[in-house]
VEXTIZA-736848 format. One line per 2 residues: for each residue x negated, y negated, z of C-alpha. Coordinates in nm, 4 decimals, decimal comma. Example, Ala and Ser with C-alpha at 12.3 -4.5 7.8 and 13.67 -1.06 7.14 Angstrom:
% VEXTIZA-736848
-1,2300:0,4500:0,7800  -1,3670:0,1060:0,7140
//
This chain:
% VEXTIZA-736848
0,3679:-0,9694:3,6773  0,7381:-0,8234:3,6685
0,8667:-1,0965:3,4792  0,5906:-1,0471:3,2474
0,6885:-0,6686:3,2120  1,0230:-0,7753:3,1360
0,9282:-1,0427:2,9043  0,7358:-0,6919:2,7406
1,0105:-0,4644:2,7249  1,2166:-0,6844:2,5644
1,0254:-0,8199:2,3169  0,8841:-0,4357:2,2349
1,2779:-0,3189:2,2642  1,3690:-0,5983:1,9789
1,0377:-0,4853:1,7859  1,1766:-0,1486:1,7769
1,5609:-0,2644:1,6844  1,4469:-0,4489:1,3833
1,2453:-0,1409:1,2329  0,9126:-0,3023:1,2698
0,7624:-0,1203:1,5017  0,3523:-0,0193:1,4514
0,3320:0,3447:1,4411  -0,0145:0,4731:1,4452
-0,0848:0,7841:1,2515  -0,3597:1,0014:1,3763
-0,5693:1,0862:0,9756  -0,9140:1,2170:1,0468
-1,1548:1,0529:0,7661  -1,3748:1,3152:0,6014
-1,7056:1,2321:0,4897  -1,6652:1,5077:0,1736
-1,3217:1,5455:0,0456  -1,2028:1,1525:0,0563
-0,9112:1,0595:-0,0326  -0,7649:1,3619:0,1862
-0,7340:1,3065:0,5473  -0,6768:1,5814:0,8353
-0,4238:1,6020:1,0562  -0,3901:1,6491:1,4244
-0,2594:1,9965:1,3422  -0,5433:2,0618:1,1026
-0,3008:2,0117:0,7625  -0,4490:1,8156:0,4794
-0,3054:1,4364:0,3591  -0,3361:1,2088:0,0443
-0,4502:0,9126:0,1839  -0,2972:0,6080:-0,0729
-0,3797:0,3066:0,1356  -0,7281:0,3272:0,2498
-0,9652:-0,0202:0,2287  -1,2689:0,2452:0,1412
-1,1711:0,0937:-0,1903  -1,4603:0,2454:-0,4071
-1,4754:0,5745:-0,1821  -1,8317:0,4654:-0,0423
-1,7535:0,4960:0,3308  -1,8739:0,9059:0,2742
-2,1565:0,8767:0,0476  -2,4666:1,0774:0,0995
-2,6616:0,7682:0,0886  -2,4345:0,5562:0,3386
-2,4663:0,8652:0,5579  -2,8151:0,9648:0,5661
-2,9068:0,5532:0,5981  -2,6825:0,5626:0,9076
-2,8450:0,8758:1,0360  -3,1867:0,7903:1,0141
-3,1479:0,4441:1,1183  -2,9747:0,6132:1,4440
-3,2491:0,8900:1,5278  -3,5039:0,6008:1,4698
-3,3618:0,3469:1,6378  -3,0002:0,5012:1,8537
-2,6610:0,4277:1,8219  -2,6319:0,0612:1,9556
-2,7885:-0,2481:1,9264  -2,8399:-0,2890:2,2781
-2,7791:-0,6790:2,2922  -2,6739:-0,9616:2,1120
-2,9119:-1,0907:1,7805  -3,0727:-1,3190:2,0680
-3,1625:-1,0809:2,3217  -3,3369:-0,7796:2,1241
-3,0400:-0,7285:1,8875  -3,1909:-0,8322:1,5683
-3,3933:-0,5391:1,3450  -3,5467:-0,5744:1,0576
-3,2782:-0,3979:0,8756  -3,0281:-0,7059:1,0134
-3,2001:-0,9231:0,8752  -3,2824:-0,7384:0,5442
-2,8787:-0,6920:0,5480  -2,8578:-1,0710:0,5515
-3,0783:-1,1494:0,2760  -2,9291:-0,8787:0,0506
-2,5854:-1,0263:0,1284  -2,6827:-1,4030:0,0305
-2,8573:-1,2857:-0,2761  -2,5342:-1,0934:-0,3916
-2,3705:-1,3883:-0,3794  -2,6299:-1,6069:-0,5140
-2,6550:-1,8108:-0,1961  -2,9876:-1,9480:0,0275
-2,8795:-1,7510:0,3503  -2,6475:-1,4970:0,5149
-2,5262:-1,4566:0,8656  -2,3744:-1,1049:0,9904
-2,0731:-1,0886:1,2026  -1,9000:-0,7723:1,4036
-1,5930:-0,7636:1,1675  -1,4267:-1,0081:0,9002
-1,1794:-1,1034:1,1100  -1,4776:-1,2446:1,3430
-1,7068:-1,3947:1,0888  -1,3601:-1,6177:0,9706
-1,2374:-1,7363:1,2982  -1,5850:-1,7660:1,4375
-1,7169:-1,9911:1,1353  -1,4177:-2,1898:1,0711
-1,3613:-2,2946:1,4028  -1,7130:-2,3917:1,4216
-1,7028:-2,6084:1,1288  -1,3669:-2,7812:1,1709
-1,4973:-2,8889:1,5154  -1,7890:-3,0508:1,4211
-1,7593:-3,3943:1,3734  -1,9848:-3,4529:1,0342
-1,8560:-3,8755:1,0572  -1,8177:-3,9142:1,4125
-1,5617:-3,9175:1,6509  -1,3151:-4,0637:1,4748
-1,3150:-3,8497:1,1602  -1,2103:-3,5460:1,2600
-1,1722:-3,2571:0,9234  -0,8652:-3,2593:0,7389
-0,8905:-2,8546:0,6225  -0,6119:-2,7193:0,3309
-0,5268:-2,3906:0,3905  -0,3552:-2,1619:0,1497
0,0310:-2,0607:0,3067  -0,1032:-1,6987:0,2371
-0,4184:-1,6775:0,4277  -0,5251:-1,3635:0,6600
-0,4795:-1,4416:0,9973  -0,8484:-1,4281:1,0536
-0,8797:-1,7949:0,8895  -0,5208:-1,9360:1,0662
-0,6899:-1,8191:1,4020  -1,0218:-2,0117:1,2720
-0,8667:-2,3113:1,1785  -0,5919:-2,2925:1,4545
-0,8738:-2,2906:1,7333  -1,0378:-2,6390:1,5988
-0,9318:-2,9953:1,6249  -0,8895:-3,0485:1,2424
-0,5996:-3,2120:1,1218  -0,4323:-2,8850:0,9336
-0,2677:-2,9368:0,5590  -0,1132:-2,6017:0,4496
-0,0282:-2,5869:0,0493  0,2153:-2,3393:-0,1329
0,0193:-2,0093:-0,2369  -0,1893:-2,0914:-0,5071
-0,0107:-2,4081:-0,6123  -0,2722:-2,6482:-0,7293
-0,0301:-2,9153:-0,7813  0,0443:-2,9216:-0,4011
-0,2996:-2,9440:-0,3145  -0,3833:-3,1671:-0,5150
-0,1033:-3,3846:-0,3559  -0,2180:-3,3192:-0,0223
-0,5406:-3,3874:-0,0836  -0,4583:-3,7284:-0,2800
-0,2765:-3,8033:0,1020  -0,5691:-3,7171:0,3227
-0,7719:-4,0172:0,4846  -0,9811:-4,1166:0,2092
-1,3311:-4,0942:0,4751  -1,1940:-3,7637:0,6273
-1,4770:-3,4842:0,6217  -1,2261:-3,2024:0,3801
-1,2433:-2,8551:0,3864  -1,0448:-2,6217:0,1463
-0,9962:-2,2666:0,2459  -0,8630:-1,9848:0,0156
-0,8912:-1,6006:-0,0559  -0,9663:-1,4880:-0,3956
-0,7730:-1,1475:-0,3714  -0,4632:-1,1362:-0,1554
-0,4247:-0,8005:-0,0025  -0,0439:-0,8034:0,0191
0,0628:-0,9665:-0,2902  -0,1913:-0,8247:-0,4887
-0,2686:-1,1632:-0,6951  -0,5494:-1,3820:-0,7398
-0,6626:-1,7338:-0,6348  -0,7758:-1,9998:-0,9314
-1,1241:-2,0580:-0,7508  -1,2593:-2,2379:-1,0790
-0,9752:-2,5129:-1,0549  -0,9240:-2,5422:-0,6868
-1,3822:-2,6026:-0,7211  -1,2473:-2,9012:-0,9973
-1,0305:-3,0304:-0,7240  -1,2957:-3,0209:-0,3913
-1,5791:-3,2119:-0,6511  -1,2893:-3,4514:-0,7187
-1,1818:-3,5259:-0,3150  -1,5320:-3,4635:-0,1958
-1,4075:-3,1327:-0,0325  -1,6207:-2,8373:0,1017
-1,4812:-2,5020:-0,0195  -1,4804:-2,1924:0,1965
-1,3359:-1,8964:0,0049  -1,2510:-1,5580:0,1943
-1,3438:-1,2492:-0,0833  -1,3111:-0,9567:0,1442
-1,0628:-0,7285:-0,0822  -1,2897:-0,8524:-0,3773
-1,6627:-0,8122:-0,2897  -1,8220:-0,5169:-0,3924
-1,5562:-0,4667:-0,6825  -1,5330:-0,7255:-0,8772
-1,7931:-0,9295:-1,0979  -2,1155:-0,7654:-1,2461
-2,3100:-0,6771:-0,9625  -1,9430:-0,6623:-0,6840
-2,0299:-1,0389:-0,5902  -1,6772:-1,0803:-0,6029
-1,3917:-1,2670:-0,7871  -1,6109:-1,5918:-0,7851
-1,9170:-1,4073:-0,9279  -1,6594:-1,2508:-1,2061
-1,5304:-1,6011:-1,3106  -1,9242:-1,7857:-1,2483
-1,8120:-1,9810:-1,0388  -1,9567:-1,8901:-0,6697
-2,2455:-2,1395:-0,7118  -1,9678:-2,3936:-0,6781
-1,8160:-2,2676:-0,3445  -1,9941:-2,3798:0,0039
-1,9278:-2,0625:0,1705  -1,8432:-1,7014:0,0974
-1,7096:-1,4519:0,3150  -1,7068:-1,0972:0,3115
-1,6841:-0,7940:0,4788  -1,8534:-0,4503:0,5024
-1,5685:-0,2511:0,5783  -1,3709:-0,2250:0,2513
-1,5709:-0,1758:-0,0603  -1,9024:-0,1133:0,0907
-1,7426:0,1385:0,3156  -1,9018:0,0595:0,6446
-1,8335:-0,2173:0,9168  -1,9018:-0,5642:0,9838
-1,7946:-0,9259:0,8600  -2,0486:-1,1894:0,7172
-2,0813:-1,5395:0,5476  -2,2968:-1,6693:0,2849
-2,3667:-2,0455:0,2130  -2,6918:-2,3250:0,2205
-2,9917:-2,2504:0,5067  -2,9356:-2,4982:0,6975
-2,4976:-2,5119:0,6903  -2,5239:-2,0860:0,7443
-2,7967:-2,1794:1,0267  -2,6099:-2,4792:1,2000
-2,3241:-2,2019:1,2464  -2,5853:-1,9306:1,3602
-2,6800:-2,2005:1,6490  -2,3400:-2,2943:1,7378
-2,0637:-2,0523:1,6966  -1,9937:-1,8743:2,0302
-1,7841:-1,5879:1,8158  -2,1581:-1,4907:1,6800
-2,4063:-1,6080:2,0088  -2,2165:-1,4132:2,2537
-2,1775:-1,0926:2,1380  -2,3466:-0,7765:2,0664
-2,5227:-0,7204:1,7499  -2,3659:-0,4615:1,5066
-2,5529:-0,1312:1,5474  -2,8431:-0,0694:1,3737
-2,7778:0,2496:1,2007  -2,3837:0,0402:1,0447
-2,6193:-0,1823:0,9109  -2,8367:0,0203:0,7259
-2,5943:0,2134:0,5997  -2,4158:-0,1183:0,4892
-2,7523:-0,2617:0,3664  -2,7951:0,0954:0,1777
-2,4026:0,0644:0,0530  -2,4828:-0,2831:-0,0662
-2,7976:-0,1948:-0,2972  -2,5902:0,0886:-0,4758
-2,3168:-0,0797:-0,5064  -2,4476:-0,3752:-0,6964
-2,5519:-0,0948:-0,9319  -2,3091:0,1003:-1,0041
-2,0787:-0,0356:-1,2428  -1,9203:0,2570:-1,3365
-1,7723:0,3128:-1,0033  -1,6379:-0,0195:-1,0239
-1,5229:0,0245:-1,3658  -1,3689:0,3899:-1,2385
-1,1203:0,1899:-0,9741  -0,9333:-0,0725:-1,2179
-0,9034:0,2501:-1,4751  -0,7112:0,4184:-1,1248
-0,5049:0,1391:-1,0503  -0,3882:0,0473:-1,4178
-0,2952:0,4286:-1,4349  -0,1062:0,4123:-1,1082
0,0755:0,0695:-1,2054  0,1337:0,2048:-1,5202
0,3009:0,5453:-1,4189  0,5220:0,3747:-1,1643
0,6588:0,1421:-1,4520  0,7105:0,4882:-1,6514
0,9180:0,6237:-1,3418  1,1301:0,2874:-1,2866
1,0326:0,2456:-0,9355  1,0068:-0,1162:-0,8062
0,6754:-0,1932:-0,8513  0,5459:-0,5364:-0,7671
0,3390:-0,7044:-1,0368  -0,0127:-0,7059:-0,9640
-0,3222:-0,8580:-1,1096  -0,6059:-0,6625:-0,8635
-0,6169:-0,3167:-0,7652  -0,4388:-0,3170:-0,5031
-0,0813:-0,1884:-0,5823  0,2516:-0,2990:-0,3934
0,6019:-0,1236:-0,4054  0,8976:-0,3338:-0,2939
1,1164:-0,1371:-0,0567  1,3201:-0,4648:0,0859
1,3619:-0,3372:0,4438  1,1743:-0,2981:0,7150
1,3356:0,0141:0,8474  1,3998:0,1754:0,5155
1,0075:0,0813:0,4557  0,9333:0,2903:0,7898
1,1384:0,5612:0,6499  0,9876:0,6350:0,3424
0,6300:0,6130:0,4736  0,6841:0,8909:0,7510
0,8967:1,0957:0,4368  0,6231:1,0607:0,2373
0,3716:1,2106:0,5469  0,5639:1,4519:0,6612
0,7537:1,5929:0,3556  0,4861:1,5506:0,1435
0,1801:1,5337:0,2947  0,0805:1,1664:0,1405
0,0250:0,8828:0,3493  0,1171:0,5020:0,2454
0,0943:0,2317:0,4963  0,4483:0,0467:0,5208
0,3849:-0,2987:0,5435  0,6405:-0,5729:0,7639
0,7264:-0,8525:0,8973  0,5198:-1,0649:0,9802
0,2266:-0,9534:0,7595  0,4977:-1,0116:0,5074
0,8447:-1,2259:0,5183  1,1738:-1,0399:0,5712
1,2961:-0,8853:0,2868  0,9528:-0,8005:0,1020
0,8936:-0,5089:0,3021  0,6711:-0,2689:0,0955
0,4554:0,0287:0,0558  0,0551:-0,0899:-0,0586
-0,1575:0,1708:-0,2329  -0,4750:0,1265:-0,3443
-0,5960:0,3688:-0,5864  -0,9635:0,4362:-0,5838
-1,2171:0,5923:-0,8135  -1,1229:0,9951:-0,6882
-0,7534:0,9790:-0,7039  -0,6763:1,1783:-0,9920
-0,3693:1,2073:-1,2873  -0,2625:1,5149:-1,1291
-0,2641:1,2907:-0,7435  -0,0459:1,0161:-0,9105
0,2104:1,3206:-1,0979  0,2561:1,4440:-0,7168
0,3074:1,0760:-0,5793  0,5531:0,9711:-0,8527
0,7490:1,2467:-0,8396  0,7868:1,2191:-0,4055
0,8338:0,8408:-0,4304  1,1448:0,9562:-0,6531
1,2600:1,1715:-0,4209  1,2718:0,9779:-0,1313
1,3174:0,6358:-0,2400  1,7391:0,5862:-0,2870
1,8585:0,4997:-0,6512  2,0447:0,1943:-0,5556
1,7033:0,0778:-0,4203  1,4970:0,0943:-0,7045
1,7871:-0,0601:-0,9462  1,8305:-0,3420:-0,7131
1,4227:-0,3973:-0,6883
//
C-alpha cells in the first residue's frame, strides 16, 4: 500500500508540474436563469461550456415530468430492469428513443459512457463465425474513451484509422481477413475538434467489406436533423447504420446513455451485456423527464434552429476580435490556447475576474500543444453575453498568443 501511495504522489506531483491538473469548480445549476451558475459564495457566473446544449435540463416540462414521476413512484428505481426496475415509462423511453432514430428497438443505459463500453464489448466478443473468427472492429483515432474502453475490453482484433480519413479505412479494411465478422465504429460530432464524421461514405464502405456500423451521436442527437435524430437523420442516412448511440444528458438535458438498432441485435445485447444486467435501473422520475425532454424536443425546431444562429454569432465575433479560434463545422466552439498551463490560467481569469466560466481542456483529452478553451453557445446566450466574453478573452489572453494561433 505505501509503494502504491508513492507511486500516487508522484504521478499526481508530475500531473500538477505539467499544468494539467483537474480542478473542479463548485457552479450550482439553476433550474430558471440557465446559462448563469451560482457560486459557493452566492456570486453569479456565465456558464460557456455546459453539454445542456439546447438549455432543456431546466424546463418546466423536464421538471414537473421528473416531479411527478418521483411523488408517484420515489426517487430510485429500486433494482436493476430485471428485478422490479423496469416502469412503464422505461420502456415508453425506449420506444420513443428507437423511433427517433427510425430503428426497431432501444435499450437504456445509466450514462453514455456505459451504454458504449457495455455494448461494444458485448458485440466484439461474440463470436458471429465461430471460434476462429474473432471481429476485426475500425475505430476512428478520435473516439471518446467510452468506445476505446468498449472495444479495449473485447477480444477483437483492433484496426485504428486516421480521424476521418476514408482512404485509410478503406485500406485497412481491404487488409482485414476477408471471413472476419467487421465492425466500424465512429462519432458523428467530435466534441473537441468540433468537426464532423462522413457517415454517408464510411455506410458506402461497410456495404462494400460487409461491415456492421456502430456510430456514437451523443453531441449530435437532439440537435441536429429534423426531428434532433442526429447527424445521420440530417444527412438520411441512419437507416444505413446498425446501431446508434446516444445520450440523455446533453441535448435532452437529463441523464442516461442508450442504443438503438434491429430487435433482435438491441435484444441479444439486453441478454448479454453485464454493463446493463447488473446494475440498477435509471430512476424513474430521470426517465420521464428524459422521455418528456425527448417528445418536445423532436418538436421544437426553433430551439434547434436558435443554437446554430448562437454559435455562428459566437464563431463569427471571435474572428471579428482576432482571437485564435479553431475552425468548426458544429456548435460546439474551440479556442486554441497551445499550453496546458497557460490554458489553466485563462480559465480561472476568466472565473474569477470576470465571472465567466470556460472549461480548459488538456492533455490527454487532447495532444500536447492543442490545449484549448470549448464553448458551446446555446439558444439563451445573448449578443450582449458574447460583447462581455470577447472583450475578457482580450484581456486575458497575451497578444503574442493569439498572433502565433
Amino acid at each position: 500500500m505505501d509503494a502504491f501511495k508513492e507511486h500516487c504522489r508522484r504521478s499526481l506531483d508530475s500531473i500538477r508540474g505539467q499544468g494539467r491538473y483537474r480542478i473542479f469548480t463548485p457552479l450550482q445549476k439553476r433550474a430558471e436563469g440557465f446559462p448563469y451558475y451560482l457560486r459557493p459564495d452566492g456570486s453569479r457566473v456565465l456558464v460557456w461550456s455546459s453539454n445542456d446544449y439546447i438549455a432543456m435540463g431546466g424546463h418546466p416540462i423536464l421538471v414537473e415530468a421528473a416531479c411527478e414521476a418521483a411523488r408517484t413512484m420515489g426517487a430510485g428505481a429500486g433494482g436493476t430492469r430485471n428485478i422490479s426496475g423496469t416502469s412503464p415509462v422505461h420502456d415508453d423511453l425506449e420506444a420513443e428513443l428507437a423511433a427517433l432514430h427510425g430503428k426497431e428497438a432501444g435499450l437504456l443505459f445509466t450514462s453514455g459512457f456505459v451504454s458504449n463500453q457495455a455494448a461494444l464489448s458485448t458485440i466484439l466478443n461474440s463470436l458471429p463465425n465461430g471460434p476462429g473468427q474473432p471481429w476485426q472492429v475500425f475505430s476512428d483515432a478520435k473516439n471518446h474513451a467510452s468506445m476505446i474502453a468498449g472495444i479495449k475490453g473485447s477480444r477483437a482484433t483492433v484496426n485504428i484509422f486516421r480521424h476521418n480519413d476514408l482512404v485509410h479505412l478503406e485500406a485497412l479494411l481491404v487488409a482485414a481477413p476477408a471471413g472476419a465478422p467487421k465492425l466500424i465504429a465512429f462519432e458523428s460530432v467530435y466534441s473537441m475538434d468540433a468537426d464532423i464524421a462522413p457517415i454517408g461514405a464510411i455506410c458506402d464502405l461497410a456495404d462494400k467489406y460487409d461491415a456492421m456500423t456502430y456510430l456514437d451521436e451523443v453531441h449530435a442527437v437532439g440537435m441536429y436533423g429534423p426531428t434532433g435524430g442526429g447527424v445521420a437523420e440530417r444527412d438520411g442516412v441512419a437507416d444505413r447504420v446498425d446501431i446508434i448511440e446516444g445520450t440523455l444528458a446533453k441535448a435532452f438535458g437529463c441523464h442516461g446513455g442508450y442504443i438503438t438498432g434491429d430487435a433482435e441485435v438491441i435484444d441479444f445485447i439486453r441478454s448479454t451485456a453485464p454493463g446493463f444486467i447488473f446494475t440498477t435501473s435509471l430512476p424513474p422520475m430521470t426517465a420521464a423527464a428524459a422521455l418528456a425532454s425527448v417528445r418536445h424536443v423532436r418538436q421544437d425546431h426553433a430551439r434547434r434552429a436558435r443554437l446554430f444562429e448562437r454559435a455562428a454569432t459566437l464563431k463569427a465575433r471571435f474572428d471579428a476580435a482576432g482571437l485564435p479560434r479553431i475552425e468548426s463545422v458544429s456548435h460546439i466552439v474551440p479556442l486554441h490556447i497551445g499550453e496546458a498551463a497557460l490554458c489553466m490560467d485563462v480559465s480561472q481569469r476568466l472565473l474569477n475576474e470576470f465571472g465567466m466560466y470556460a472549461t480548459p481542456i488538456n492533455y490527454p483529452t487532447v495532444p500536447r500543444g492543442e490545449e484549448r478553451l470549448r464553448f458551446t453557445p446555446g439558444p439563451l446566450h445573448t449578443d450582449a453575453m458574447m460583447d462581455e466574453l470577447v472583450n475578457a478573452l482580450l484581456a486575458i489572453i497575451p497578444l503574442e498568443r493569439r498572433r502565433a494561433a
